[in-house]
ROMI-47271 format. One record per residue (C-alpha): y, z, x; residue number from 1. Coordinates in nm, 2 decimals. Each point is the difference from the previous one (the first is absolute). Example, Ala and Ser with C-alpha at 12.3 -4.5 7.8 and 13.67 -1.06 7.14 Angstrom:
2
<site <-0.45, 0.78, 1.23>, 1>
<site <0.34, -0.07, 0.14>, 2>
***
This chain:
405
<site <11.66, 2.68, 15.18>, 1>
<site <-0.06, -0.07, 0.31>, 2>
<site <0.17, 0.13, 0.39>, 3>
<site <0.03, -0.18, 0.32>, 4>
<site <0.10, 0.17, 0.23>, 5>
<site <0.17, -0.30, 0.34>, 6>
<site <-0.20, 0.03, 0.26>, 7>
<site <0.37, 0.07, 0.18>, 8>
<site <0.03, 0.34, -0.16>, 9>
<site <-0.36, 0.13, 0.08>, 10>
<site <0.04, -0.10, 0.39>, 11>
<site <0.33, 0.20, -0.02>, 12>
<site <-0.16, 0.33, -0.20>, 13>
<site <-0.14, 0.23, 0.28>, 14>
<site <-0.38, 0.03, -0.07>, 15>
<site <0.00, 0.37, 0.01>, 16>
<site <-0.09, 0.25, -0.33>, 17>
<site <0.30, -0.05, -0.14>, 18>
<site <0.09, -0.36, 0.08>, 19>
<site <-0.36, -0.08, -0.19>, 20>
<site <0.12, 0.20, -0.25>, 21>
<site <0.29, -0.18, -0.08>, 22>
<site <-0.14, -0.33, 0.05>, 23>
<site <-0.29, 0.10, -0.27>, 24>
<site <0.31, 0.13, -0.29>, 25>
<site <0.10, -0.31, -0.13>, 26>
<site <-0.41, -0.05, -0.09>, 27>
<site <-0.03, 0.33, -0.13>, 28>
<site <0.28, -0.04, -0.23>, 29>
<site <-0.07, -0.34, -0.07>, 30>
<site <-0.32, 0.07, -0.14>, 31>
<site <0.15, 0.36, -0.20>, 32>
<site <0.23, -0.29, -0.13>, 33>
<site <-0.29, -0.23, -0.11>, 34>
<site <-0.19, 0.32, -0.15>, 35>
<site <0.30, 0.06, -0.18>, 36>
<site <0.05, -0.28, -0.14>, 37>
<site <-0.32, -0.04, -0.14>, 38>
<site <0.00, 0.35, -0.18>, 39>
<site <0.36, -0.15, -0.17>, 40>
<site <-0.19, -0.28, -0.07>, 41>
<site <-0.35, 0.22, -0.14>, 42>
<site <0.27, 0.19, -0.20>, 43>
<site <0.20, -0.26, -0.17>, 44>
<site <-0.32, -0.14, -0.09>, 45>
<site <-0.17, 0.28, -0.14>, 46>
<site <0.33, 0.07, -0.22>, 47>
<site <-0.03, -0.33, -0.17>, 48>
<site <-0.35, 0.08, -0.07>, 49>
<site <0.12, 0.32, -0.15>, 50>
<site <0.26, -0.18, -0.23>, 51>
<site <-0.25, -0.26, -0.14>, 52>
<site <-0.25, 0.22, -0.07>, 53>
<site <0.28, 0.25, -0.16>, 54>
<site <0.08, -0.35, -0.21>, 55>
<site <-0.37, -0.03, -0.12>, 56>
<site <-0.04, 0.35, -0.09>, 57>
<site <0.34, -0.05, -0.20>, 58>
<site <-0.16, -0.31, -0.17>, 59>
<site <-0.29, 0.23, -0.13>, 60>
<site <0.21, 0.24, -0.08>, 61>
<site <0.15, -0.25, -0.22>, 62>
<site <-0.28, -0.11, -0.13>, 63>
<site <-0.15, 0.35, -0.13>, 64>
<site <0.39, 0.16, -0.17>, 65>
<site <-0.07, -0.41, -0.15>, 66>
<site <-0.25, 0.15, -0.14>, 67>
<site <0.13, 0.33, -0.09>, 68>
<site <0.25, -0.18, -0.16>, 69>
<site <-0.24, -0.24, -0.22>, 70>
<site <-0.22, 0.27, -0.07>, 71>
<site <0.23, 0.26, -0.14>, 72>
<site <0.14, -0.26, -0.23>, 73>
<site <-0.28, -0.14, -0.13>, 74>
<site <-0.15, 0.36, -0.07>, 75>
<site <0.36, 0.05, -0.16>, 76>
<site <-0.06, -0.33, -0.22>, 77>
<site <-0.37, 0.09, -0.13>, 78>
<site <0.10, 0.36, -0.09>, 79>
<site <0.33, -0.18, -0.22>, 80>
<site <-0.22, -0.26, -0.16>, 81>
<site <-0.29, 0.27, -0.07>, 82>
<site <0.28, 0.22, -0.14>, 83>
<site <0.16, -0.26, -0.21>, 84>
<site <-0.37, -0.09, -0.12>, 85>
<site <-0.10, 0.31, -0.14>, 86>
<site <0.36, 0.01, -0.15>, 87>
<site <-0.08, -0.34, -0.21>, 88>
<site <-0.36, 0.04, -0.08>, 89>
<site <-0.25, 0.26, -0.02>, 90>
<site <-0.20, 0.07, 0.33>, 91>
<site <-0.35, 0.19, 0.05>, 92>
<site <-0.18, 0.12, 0.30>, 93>
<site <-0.26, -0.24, 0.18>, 94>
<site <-0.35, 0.16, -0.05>, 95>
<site <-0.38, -0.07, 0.03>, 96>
<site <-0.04, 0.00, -0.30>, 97>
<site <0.32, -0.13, -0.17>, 98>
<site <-0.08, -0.32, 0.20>, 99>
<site <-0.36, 0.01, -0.17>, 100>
<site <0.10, 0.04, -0.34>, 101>
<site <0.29, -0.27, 0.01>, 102>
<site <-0.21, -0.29, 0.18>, 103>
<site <-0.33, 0.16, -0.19>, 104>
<site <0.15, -0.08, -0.32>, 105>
<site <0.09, -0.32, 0.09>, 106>
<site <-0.30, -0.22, -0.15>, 107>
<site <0.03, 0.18, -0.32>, 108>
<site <0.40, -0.08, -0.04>, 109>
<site <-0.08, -0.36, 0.10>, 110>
<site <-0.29, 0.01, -0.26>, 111>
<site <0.22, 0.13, -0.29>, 112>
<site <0.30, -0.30, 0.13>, 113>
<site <-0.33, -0.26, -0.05>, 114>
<site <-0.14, 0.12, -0.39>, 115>
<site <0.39, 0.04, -0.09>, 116>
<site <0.07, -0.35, 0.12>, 117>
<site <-0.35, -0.10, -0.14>, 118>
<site <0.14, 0.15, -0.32>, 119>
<site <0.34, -0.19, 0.00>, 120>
<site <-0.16, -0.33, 0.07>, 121>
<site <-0.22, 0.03, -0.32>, 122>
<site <0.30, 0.10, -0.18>, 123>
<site <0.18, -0.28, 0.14>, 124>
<site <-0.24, -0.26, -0.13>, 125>
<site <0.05, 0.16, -0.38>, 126>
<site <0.31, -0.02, -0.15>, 127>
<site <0.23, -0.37, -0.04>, 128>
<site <0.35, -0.04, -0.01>, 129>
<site <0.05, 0.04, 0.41>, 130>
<site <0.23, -0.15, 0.19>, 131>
<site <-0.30, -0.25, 0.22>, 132>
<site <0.20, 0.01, 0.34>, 133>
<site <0.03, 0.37, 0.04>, 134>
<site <-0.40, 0.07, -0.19>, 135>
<site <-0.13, -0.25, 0.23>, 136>
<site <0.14, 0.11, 0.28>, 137>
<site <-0.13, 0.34, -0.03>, 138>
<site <-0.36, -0.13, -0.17>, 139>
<site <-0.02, -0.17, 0.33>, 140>
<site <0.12, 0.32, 0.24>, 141>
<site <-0.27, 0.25, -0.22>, 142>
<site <-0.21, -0.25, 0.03>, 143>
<site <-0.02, -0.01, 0.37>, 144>
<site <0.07, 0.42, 0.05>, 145>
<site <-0.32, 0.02, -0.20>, 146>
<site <-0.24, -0.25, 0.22>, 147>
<site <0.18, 0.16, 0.31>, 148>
<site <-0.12, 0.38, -0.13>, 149>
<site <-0.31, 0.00, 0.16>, 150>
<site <0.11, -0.09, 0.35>, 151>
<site <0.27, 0.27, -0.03>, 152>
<site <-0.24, 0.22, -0.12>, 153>
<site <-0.25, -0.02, 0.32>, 154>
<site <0.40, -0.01, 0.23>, 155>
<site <0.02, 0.35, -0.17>, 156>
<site <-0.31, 0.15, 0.03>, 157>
<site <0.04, -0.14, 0.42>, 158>
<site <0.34, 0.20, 0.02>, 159>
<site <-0.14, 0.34, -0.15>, 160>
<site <-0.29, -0.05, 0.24>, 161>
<site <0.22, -0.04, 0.31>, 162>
<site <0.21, 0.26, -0.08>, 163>
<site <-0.31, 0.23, -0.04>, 164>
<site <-0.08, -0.09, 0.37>, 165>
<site <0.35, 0.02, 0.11>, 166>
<site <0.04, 0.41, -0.11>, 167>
<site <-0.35, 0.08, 0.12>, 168>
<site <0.05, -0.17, 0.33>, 169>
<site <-0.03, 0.26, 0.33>, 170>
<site <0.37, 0.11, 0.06>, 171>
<site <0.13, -0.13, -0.29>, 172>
<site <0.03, 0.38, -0.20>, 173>
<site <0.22, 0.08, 0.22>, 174>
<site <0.25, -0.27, 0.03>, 175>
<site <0.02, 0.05, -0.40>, 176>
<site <0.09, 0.29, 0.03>, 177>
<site <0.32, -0.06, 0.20>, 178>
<site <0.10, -0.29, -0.24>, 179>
<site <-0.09, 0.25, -0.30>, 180>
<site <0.27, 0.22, 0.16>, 181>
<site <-0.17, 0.16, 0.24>, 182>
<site <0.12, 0.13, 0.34>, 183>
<site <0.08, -0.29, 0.25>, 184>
<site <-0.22, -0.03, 0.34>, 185>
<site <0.11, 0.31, 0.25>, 186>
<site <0.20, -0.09, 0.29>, 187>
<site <-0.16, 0.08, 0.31>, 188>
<site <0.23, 0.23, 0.21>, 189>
<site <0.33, -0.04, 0.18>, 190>
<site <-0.06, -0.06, 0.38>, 191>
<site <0.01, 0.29, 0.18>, 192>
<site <0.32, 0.01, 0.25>, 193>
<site <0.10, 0.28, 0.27>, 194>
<site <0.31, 0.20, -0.04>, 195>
<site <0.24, -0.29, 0.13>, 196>
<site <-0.12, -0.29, -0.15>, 197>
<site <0.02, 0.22, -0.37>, 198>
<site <0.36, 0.08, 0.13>, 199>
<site <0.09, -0.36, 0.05>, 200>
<site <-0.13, -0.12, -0.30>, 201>
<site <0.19, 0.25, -0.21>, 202>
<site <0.34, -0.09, 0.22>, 203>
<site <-0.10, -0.41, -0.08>, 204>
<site <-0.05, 0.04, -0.40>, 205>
<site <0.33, 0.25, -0.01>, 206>
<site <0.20, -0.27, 0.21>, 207>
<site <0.11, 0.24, 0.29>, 208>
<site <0.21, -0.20, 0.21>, 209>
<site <-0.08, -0.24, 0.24>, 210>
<site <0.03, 0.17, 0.30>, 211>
<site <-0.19, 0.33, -0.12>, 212>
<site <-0.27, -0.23, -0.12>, 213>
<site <-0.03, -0.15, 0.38>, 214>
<site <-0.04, 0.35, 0.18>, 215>
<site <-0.25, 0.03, -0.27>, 216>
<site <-0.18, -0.28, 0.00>, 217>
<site <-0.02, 0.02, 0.41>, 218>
<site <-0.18, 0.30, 0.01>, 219>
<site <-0.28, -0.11, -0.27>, 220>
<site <-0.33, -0.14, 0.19>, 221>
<site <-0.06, -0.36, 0.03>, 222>
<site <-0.34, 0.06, -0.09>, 223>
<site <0.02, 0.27, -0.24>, 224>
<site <0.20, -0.22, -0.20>, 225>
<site <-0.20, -0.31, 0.04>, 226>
<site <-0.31, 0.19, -0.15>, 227>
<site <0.21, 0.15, -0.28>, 228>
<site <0.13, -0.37, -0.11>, 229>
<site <-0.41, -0.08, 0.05>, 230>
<site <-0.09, 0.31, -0.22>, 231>
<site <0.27, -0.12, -0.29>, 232>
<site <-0.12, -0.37, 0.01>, 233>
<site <-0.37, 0.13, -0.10>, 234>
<site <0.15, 0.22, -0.22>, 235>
<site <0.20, -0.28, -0.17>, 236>
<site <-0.36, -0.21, 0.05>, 237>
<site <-0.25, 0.25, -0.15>, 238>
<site <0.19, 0.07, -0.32>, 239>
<site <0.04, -0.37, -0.04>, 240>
<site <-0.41, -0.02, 0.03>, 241>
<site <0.00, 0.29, -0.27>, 242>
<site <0.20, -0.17, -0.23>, 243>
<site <-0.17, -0.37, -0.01>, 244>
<site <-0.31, 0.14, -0.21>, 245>
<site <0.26, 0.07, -0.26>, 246>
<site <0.18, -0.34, 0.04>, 247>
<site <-0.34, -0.21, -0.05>, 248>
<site <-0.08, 0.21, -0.27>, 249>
<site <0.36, -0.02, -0.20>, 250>
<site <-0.05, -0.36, 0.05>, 251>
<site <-0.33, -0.10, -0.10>, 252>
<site <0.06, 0.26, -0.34>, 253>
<site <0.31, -0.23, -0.06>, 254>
<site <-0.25, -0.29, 0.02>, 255>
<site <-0.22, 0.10, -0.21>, 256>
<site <0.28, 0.10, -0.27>, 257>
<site <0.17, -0.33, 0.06>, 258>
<site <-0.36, -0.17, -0.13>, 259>
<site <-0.01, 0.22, -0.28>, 260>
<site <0.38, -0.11, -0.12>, 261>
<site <-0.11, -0.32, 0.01>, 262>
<site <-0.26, 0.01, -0.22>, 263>
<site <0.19, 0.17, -0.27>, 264>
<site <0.30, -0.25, 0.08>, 265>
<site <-0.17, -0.30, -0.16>, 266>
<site <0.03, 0.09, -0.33>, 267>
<site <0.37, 0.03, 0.05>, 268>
<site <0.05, -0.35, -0.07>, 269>
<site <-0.24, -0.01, -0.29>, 270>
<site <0.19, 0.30, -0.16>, 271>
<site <0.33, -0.22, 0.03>, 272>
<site <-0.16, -0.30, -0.20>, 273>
<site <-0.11, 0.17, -0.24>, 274>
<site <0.37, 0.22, -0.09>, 275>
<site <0.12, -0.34, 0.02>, 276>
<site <-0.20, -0.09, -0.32>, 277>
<site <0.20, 0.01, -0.33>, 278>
<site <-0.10, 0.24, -0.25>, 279>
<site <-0.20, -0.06, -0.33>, 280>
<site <-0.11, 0.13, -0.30>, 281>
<site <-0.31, 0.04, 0.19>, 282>
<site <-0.04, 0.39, 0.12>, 283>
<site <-0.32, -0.04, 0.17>, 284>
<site <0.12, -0.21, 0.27>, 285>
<site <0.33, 0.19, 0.03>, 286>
<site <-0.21, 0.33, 0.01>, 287>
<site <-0.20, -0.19, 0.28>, 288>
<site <0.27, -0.08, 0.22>, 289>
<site <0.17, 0.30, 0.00>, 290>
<site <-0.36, 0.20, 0.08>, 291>
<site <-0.04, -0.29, 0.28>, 292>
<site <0.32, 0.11, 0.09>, 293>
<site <-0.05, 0.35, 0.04>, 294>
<site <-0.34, -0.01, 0.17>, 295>
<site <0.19, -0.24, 0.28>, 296>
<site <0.27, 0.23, 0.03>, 297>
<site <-0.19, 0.29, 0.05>, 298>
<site <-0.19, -0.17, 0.27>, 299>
<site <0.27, -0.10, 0.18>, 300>
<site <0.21, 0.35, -0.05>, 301>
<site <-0.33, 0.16, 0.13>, 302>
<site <-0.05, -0.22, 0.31>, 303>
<site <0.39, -0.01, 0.06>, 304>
<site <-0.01, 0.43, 0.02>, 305>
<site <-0.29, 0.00, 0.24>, 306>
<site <0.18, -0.27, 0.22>, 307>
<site <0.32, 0.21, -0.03>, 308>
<site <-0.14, 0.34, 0.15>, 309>
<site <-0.16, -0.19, 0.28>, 310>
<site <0.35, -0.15, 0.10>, 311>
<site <0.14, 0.34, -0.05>, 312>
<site <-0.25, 0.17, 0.21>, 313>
<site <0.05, -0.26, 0.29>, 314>
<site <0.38, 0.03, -0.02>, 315>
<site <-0.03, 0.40, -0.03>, 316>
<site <-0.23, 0.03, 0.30>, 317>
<site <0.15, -0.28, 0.19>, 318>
<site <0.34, 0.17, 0.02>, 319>
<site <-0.18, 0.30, 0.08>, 320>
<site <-0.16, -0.21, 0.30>, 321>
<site <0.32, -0.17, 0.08>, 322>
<site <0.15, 0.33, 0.07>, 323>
<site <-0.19, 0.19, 0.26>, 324>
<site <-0.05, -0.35, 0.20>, 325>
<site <0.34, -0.01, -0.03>, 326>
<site <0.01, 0.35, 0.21>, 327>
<site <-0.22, -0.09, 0.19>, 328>
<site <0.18, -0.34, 0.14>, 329>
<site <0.27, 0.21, 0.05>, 330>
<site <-0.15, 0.25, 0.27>, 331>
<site <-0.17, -0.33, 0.14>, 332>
<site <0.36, -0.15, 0.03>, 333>
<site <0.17, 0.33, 0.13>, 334>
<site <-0.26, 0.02, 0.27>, 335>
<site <0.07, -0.34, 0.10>, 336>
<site <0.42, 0.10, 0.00>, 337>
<site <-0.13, 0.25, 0.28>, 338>
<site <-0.18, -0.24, 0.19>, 339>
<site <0.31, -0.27, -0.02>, 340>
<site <0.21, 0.30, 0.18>, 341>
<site <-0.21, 0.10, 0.21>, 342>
<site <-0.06, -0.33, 0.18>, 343>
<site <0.39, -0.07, -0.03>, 344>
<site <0.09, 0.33, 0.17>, 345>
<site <-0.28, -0.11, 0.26>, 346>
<site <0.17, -0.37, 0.05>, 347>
<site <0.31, 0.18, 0.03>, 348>
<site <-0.16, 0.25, 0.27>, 349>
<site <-0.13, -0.36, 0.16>, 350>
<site <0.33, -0.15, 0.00>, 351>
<site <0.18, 0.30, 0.17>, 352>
<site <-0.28, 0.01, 0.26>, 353>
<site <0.04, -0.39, 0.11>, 354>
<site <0.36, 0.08, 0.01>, 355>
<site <-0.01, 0.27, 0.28>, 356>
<site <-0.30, -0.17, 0.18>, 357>
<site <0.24, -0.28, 0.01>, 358>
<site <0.27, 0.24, 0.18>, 359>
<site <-0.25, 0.13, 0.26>, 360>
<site <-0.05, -0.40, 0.08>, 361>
<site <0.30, -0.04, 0.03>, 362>
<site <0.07, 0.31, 0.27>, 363>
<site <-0.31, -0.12, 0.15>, 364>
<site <0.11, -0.35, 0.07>, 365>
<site <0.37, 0.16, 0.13>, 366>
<site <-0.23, 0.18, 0.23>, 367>
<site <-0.13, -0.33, 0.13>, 368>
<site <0.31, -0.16, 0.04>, 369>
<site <0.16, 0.32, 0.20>, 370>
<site <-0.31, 0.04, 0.20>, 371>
<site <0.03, -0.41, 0.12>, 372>
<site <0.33, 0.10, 0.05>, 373>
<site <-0.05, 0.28, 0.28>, 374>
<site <-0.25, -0.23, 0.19>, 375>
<site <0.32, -0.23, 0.09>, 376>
<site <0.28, 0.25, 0.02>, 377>
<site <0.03, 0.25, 0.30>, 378>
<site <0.03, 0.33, -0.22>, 379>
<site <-0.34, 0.00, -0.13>, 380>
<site <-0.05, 0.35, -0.07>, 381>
<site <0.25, 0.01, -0.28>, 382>
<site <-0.12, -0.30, -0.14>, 383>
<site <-0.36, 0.08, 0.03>, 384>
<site <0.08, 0.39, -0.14>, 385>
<site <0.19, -0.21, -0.31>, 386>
<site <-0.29, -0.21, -0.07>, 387>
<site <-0.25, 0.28, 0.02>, 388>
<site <0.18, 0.19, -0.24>, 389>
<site <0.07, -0.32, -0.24>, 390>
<site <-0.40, -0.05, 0.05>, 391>
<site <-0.10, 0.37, -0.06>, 392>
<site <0.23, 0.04, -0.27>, 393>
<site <-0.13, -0.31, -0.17>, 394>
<site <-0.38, 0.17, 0.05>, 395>
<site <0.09, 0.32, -0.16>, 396>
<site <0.18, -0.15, -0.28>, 397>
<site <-0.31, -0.22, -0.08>, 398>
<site <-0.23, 0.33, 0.02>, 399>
<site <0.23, 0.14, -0.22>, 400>
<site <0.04, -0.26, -0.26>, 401>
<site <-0.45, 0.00, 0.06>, 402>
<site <-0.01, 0.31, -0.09>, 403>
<site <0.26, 0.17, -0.22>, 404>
<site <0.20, -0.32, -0.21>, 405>
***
């Protein structure tokens, strides 16, 4: 904005004290106009910045009760499925040396499934009268269970070596433990808040009404609750970092169990050929198929139970786990609800602010026109007196909007 005053009007202003002074209000107001303006301006700006970083605070706000959400059902869904296990089928702890004993004993189970199929494939070539189809078929399936014994053999001996390494592994006591049944990982403590962020909190998670909530939140410290959300993330972050020893460990144990059901599964198919043999009058071979039978199932019931605890110990501790991060979200994501009101109740602030800075531009810039005014008319001391008090009005409303709104 800019004033020019005709040259007209300044020969015809006397050049004494006052005259100057009159000649020099329109500037003056001009430029409390222009300053003005620009705070309006700085305002409205600073308001929008407010309301889109309220939005992204809102978005991770989102993202964590997501979270919550996801986290509290899945824990819900392990602890059903662990409870509906142990309802169908018999369940034992995880231990040292439970593990030992059920992958120790492996090579001797697979042995025994060998000599008992070695024992049904001499049968087999004894007695006549079989159907050819279904005693070829399985001559040829012992036949290759028998050459493959070896291999399987040296697969079994690798797997109880491993595990060995895998339970006396640095850290690895400890993560048993948990999965055994032990106490999870602790929680680091809650943040610790002042008086009126603890107050605030409580009025958020018992859903005090809005406008209670915003005197609240307007007296909690920008800072105090910026390091308070920073304390919660590292809390959420270190118990995540306690748990993941566990995780690998449930894991690789899985692994390892998974190996050792496969090496008892192979005789599944075997076992099928050979109930699929008619009787005969021969009771050898029928006496060797059923011992076959027996040592196959036995290896597979024993693998199958070891497998089973593991998954029950995962499920058991991961609902556990699920749980408290599920807690923990949820102080991350109320923390983040403050935030989102607090920089709405300071766009708000903003937006009121522009508003009146606005109204002081405009009494400034009536101020200018009055003061042009009483250059040209003859009762310039009214005019002038009017403009003066348009201009200092609009200067203490803008030192009061500075520093009180």
């Amino acid at each position: 904005m800019q004033v020019t005053i005709p040259d007209a009007l300044k020969a015809d202003i006397p050049q004494t004290p006052w005259g100057k002074l009159l000649a020099a209000t329109p500037v003056v107001m001009t430029v409390l106009a222009t300053m003005l303006a620009g705070l309006a301006s700085n305002e409205m700006t600073r308001a929008q910045y407010q309301r889109s970083l309220a939005s992204q605070k809102q978005s991770k706000a989102g993202d964590q009760w997501g979270l919550f959400q996801a986290k509290r059902l899945r824990g819900i869904g392990l602890k059903t499925e662990g409870e509906f296990l142990q309802i169908t089928a018999e369940v034992g702890r995880l231990t040292p040396g439970g593990l030992s004993g059920a992958v120790g004993g492996l090579p001797d189970r697979l042995e025994r499934c060998r000599a008992a199929a070695a024992r049904l494939q001499a049968a087999l070539s004894a007695p006549d009268g079989l159907d050819p189809a279904p005693a070829g078929a399985l001559a040829a399936a012992l036949d290759s269970y028998v050459k493959a014994a070896p291999p399987r053999a040296a697969q079994a001996e690798a797997l109880v070596a491993d595990l060995a390494a895998l339970l006396s592994a640095a850290g690895n006591a400890a993560a048993l433990e948990i999965l055994g049944g032990g106490p999870l990982p602790a929680v680091g403590p809650a943040p610790a808040v002042d008086a009126a962020l603890g107050a605030t909190l409580k009025a958020l998670e018992e859903s005090r009404p809005e406008a209670e909530l915003a005197t609240r939140v307007a007296s909690v410290s920008t800072e105090a609750l910026a390091e308070a959300l920073r304390e919660a993330t590292e809390r959420a972050r270190a118990f995540d970092g306690s748990f993941a020893p566990v995780n690998v460990l449930a894991e690789r144990i899985e692994a390892l169990l998974s190996r050792q059901t496969a090496l008892t599964e192979e005789a599944r198919a075997v076992a099928g050929l050979a109930a699929a043999v008619p009787p005969t009058a021969d009771t050898r071979l029928g006496q060797a198929a059923e011992a076959f039978a027996v040592a196959c199932a036995k290896a597979q019931a024993d693998a199958r139970q070891c497998q089973r605890d593991a998954v029950a110990a995962r499920w058991r501790c991961g609902a556990g786990r699920y749980d408290l991060e599920a807690r923990l979200n949820q102080a991350i994501a109320n923390f983040y609800e403050l935030q989102v009101r607090k920089n709405n109740i300071a766009a708000e602030r903003r937006h009121v602010r522009s508003q009146r800075f606005f109204y002081g531009m405009l009494a400034a810039q009536m101020a200018v026109i009055i003061s042009t005014f009483a250059m040209a008319a003859r009762k310039r001391n009214l005019l002038w007196s009017l403009a003066a008090a348009a201009g200092l009005a609009a200067l203490a409303f803008a030192i009061y909007v500075f520093l009180y709104v």
